[in-house]
C-alpha atoms as one frame of an Amber mdcrd trajectory, in Angstrom:
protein
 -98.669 111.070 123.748 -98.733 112.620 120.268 -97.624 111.564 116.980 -95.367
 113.462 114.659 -93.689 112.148 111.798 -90.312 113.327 109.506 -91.111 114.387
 106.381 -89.001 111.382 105.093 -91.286 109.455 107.243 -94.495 111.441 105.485
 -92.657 110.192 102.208 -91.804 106.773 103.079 -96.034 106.113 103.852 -96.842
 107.795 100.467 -94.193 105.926  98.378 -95.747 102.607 100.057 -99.019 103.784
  99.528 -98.472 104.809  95.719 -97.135 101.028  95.422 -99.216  99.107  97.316
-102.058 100.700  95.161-100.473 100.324  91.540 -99.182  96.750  92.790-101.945
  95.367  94.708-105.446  97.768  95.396-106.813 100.903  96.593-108.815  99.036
  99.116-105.263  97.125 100.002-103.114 100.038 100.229-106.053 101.683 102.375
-105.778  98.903 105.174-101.977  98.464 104.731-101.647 102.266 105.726-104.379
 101.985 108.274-102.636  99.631 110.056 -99.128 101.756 109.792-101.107 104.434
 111.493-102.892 101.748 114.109 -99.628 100.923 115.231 -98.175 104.349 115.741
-101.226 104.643 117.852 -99.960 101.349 119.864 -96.870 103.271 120.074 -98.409
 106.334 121.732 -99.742 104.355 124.109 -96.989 102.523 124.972 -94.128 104.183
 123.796 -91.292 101.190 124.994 -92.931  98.912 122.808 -90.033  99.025 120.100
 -86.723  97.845 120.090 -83.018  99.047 120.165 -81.150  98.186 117.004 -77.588
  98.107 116.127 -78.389  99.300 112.467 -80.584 102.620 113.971 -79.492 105.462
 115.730 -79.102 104.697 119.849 -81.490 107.456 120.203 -84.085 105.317 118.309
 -86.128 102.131 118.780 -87.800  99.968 116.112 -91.184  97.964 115.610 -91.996
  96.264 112.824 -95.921  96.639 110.877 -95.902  93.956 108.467 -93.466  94.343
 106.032 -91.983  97.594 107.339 -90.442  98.708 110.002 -90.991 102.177 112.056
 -88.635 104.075 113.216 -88.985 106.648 115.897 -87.749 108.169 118.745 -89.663
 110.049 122.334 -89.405 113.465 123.222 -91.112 115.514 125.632 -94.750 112.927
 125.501 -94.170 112.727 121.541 -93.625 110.143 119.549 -91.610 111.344 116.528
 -91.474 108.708 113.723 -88.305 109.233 111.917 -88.830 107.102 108.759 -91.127
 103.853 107.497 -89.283 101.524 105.837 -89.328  97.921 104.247 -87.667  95.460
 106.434 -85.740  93.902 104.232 -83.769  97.765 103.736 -80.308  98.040 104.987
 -80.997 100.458 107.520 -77.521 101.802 108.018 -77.456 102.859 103.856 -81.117
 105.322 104.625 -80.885 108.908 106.217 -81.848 108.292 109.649
């Protein structure tokens, strides 16, 4: 499968990579997007790895990457990743 993602979803991974550098490292906020990316890879692979939610759209599952959780959805053998966002976010208050 292929891998598309929002452009809320483009901005939510360059928001957490702009802090994770200023906060932490380059070299940290190289391997915390890396591994973002790693597991929409998993994903690909095996897209019913996620889970339904009662905060997310139906249409949606979940999975969580360390400290954030992605969003996405399948459609016709792609994975479309609707947004990235911190798990402790109240899901139901961000544009899904």
């Amino acid at each position: 499968m292929k891998i598309e993602l929002s452009a809320r979803a483009q901005g939510d991974i360059r928001s957490i990579a702009a802090y994770t550098r200023k906060t932490y490292s380059l070299n940290q906020a190289d391997r915390y997007i890396d591994a973002l990316y790693q597991m929409m890879k998993k994903i690909a692979d095996q897209p019913g790895l996620g889970d339904v939610r009662p905060d997310i759209p139906m249409t949606c599952k979940a999975i969580s990457c360390n400290r954030h959780v992605i969003v996405y959805t399948v459609r016709n053998n792609t994975v479309y990743v609707v947004r990235v966002l911190h798990d402790q976010f109240d899901f139901k208050k961000h544009d899904l």
